[in-house]
N, C-alpha and C positions, 0 to 999 in steps of 0.2 A: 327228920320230918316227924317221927313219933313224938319227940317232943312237942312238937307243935298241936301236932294231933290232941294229945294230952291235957293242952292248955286253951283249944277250942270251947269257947262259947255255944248256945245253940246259936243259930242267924236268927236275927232281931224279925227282920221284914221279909216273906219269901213269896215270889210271885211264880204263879204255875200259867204256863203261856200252852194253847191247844189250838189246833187250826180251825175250827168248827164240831159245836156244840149241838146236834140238830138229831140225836137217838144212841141208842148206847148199845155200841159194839167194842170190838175187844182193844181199839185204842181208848173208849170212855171208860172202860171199867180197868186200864191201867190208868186214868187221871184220876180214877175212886181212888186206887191205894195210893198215890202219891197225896192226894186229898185227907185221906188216913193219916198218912205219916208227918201232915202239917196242918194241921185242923184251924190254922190262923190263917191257912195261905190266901190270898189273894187268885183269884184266877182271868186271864186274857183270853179272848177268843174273835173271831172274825165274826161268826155269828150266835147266835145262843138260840135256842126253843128249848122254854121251861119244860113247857107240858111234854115233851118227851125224855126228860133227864129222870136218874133215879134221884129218889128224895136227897140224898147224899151230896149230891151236885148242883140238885134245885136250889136248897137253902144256901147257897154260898156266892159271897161277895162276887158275881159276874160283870167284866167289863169288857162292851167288844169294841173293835175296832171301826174306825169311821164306817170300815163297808157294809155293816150291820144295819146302816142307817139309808144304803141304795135301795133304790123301788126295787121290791121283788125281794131284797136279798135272802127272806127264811126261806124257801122255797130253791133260787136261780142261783144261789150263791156263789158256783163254781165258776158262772160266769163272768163272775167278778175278780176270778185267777189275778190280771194282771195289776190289778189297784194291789192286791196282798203284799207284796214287799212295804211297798212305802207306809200302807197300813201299822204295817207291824216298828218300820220306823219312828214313825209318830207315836207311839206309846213313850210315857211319860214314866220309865223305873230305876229314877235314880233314887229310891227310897229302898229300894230291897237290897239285899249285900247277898239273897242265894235266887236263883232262877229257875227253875225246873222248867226245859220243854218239851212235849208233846208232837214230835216230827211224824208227818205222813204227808199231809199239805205245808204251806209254807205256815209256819210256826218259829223255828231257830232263829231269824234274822230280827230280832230287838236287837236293839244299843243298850248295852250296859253301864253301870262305873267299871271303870278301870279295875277296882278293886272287889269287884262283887263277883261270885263265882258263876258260870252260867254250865248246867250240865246239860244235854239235849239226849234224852231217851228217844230214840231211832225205830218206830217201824218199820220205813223203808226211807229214801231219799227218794223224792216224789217219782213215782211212775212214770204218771204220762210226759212228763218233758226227757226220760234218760229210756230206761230199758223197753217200757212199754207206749214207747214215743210213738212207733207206726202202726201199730194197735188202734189207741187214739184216734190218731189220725183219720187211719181207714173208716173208721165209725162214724165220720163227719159224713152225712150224706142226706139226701133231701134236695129239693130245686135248689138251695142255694150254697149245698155241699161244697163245690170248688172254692166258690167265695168263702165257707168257714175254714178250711182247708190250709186255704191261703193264709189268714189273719193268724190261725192257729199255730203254723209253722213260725211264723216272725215270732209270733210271743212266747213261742217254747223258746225259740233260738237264745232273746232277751234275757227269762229266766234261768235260763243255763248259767248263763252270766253272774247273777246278781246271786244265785243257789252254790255257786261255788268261792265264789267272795265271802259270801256273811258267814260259810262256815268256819274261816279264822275268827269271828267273836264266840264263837265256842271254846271253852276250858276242858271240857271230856265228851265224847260221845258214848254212847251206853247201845248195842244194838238188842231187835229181840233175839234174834239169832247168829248163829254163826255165817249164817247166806248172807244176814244182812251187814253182818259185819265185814265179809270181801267185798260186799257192793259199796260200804260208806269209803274202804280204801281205794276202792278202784274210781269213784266219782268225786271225793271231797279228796282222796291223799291224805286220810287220817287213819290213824286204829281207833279201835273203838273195842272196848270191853262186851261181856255178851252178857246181859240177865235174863231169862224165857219168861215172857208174859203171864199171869198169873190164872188157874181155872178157876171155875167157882163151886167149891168141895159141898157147899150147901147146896146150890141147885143141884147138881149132878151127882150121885153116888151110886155105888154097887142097889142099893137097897132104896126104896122110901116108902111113906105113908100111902099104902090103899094102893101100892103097885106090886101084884104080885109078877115073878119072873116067868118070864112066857116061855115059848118057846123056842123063841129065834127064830124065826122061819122064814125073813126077810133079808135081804141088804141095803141099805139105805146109805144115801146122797143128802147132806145137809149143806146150803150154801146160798147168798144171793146167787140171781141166775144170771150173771154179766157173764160176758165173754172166757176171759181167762179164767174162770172158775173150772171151765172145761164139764158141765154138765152133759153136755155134747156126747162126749166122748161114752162116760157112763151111759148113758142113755145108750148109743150104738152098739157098744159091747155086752149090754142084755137084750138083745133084739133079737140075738142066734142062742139065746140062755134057757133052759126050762126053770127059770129062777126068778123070784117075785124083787120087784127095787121100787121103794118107795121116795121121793124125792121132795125134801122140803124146800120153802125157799119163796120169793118171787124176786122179781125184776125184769129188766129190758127182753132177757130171751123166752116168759115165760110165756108169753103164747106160743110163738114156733115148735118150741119144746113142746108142750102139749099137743099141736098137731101133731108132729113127728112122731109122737113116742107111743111102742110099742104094746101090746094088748096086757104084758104081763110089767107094766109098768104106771107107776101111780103117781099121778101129779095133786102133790096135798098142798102147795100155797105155802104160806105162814103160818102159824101152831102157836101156839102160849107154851109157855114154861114146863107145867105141868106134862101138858101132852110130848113134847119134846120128850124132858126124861124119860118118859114109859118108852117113845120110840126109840131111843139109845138103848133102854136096857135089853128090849125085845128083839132088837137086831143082830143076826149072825156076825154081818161086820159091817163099819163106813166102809162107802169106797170113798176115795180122796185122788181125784184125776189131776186137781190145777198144781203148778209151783209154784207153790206161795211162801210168803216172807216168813212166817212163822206156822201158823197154822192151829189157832185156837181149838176147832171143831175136834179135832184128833184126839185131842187131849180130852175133853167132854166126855166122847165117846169113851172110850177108858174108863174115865174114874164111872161108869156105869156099868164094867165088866166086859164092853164091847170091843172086840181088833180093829185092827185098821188095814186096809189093801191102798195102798200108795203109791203115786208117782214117785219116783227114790232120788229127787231132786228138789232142792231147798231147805224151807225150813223146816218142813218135817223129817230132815233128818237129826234134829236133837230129840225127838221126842219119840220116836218108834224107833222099837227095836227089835232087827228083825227074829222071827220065829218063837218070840216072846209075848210081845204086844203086836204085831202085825208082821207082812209082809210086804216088798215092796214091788215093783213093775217097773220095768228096762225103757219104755217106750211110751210116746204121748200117741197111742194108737188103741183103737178098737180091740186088736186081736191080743197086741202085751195084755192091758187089762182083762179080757176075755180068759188068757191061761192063767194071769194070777188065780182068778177069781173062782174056774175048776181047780186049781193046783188046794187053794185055802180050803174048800170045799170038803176037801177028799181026805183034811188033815184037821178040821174045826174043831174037834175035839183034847187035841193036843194045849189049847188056847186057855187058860186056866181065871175067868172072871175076879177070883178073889188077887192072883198079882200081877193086875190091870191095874185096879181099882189101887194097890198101891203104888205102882209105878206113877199113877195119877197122882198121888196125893203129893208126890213129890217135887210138883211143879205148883203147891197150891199158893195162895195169898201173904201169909206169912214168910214162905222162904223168898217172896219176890220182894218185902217190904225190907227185911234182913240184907238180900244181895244189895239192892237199888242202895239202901241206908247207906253200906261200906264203899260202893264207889262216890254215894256222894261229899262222905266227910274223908274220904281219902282225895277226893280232889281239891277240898274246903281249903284242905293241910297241907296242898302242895302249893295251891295260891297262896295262902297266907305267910309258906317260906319263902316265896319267892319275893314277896312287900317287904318282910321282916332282914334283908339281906341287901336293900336299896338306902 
């Protein structure tokens, strides 16, 4: 197979497939580098909104899927879940010979050539139909709740289906972490290699222009405010704290949260870039309550000099480490995170800014464009011995 390797071409035509295009969080700014790494590529998406992409992704050959074209769709999109399969089959790529997808929504399931390679980088295999299916569910609620309820369970069921078939037209999966890579074997019956999603070393640093290093006097919660983020949680476990938590963010839970929360607790909304960073660098530590797939924020915090207090389940366990860059908490409960958070407290100084800031840097942009590179032309090589042996 090295020989093959050896004698590889770049791919003529490469089309990069993403489930929806509509702001840019940490699956858009892994389709920047993959975007980077193919600066010809072709991109697919269900739906697109320019005006919120970075310039990067704005100026590039976008094509969506018929459901781009349903009433409502930039806005309602999700409710067009069950048209996305066939969506995605009706794309027209028998021109490309490599594929890169973009898995969190349905994205994997194009028809390729036979011969063209298709790799599917893995956020997660979609939530709401597998782990976080009664989650979901429960959220369906309103006068006509039961009825959503209802439709919603048949079209998870259907998806089930169609989300474990089309992953045999995959050639390799690539997870962002190691969670998510027992969840792609446990749901699809595949392995799946692991690459960690990439920070962004220029927004976030130990250091920047016109931020001097505060004091830390804070903990701070960064996150939309949806359910599984477990803001909740934080929120409770500084309630009995003589300690200030500042909490970024909005979404579905942000008003509740706001009533709820505590007199020594701050509810700041959304922030710009700038303001962000200074909050990271100025913070004692994140806390990080949800388990999540990867876990971008954690890593942010770091490369700004900041720890991390963690739920010790998921994807933040590639990236903290404990008594080094952070610590982590036994339980999704008020009180675990409570003793973390005296335990870190009583020890903060031990926590050394400057090899944060590198532990960060080693998860930055380039080692992910590097990793990603080698599983993809180590797949390239294995398709192409297996044609060359027919």
């Amino acid at each position: 197979m090295s020989d093959t390797a050896d004698r590889l071409a770049p791919p003529r035509r490469v089309a990069l497939i993403h489930y929806w295009l509509v702001g840019m969080r940490g699956g858009e700014r892994v389709l920047e580098e993959m975007a980077r790494l193919y600066p010809a590529a072709d991109i697919f998406t269900h739906v697109v909104d320019r005006s919120r992409l970075s310039p990067l992704l704005a100026e590039r050959n976008v094509t969506e899927t018929f459901v781009g074209r349903l009433p409502g769709a930039r806005r309602h999109y999700q409710k067009y879940l069950g048209f996305m399969p066939r969506a995605l089959e009706e794309l027209d790529l028998g021109a490309y010979d490599l594929i890169l997808s973009s898995e969190s929504g349905p994205a994997k399931g194009v028809i390729a050539r036979p011969d063209a390679t298709h790799l599917c980088y893995c956020h997660s295999p979609m939530r709401y139909i597998w782990d976080h299916y009664a989650t979901y569910r429960a959220e369906l609620q309103g006068p006509l709740g039961a009825l959503k309820r209802r439709y919603f369970s048949g079209l998870a069921h259907r998806l089930r289906g169609w989300d474990v078939a089309s992953a045999a037209r995959v050639d390799r999966f690539v997870a962002n972490s190691r969670f998510v890579a027992a969840r792609i074997e446990r749901v699809w019956g595949r392995e799946a290699g692991v690459v960690n999603p990439p920070v962004d070393l220029d927004r976030y640093s130990l250091v920047g222009p016109g931020v001097p290093q505060g004091e830390r006097g804070y903990y701070l919660f960064v996150s939309e405010l949806v359910r599984y983020k477990r803001a909740d949680l934080a929120i409770e476990a500084f309630r009995d704290l003589d300690l200030p938590l500042k909490v970024v963010g909005q979404g579905a839970e942000f008003d509740a949260l706001s009533r709820a929360a505590p007199p020594n607790v701050q509810m700041l909304g959304r922030v710009g870039d700038a303001e962000m960073a200074e909050l990271y660098r100025n913070a004692r530590a994140l806390i990080f309550p949800g388990e999540e797939d990867f876990g971008i924020v954690p890593l942010e915090a770091m490369a700004c000099g900041t720890p991390v207090i963690a739920y010790g389940r998921g994807g933040v366990l590639d990236s903290v480490r404990p008594g080094v860059t952070g610590l982590f908490f036994d339980a999704p409960t008020p009180a675990s995170l409570r003793d973390a958070v005296l335990a870190f407290d009583g020890q903060r100084d031990r926590f050394d800014p400057e090899t944060l800031a590198r532990h960060a840097a080693g998860f930055g942009p380039d080692r992910f464009r590097r990793e990603l590179l080698a599983e993809i032309e180590a797949t390239r090589a294995r398709k192409a011995a297996r044609f060359e042996t027919r």
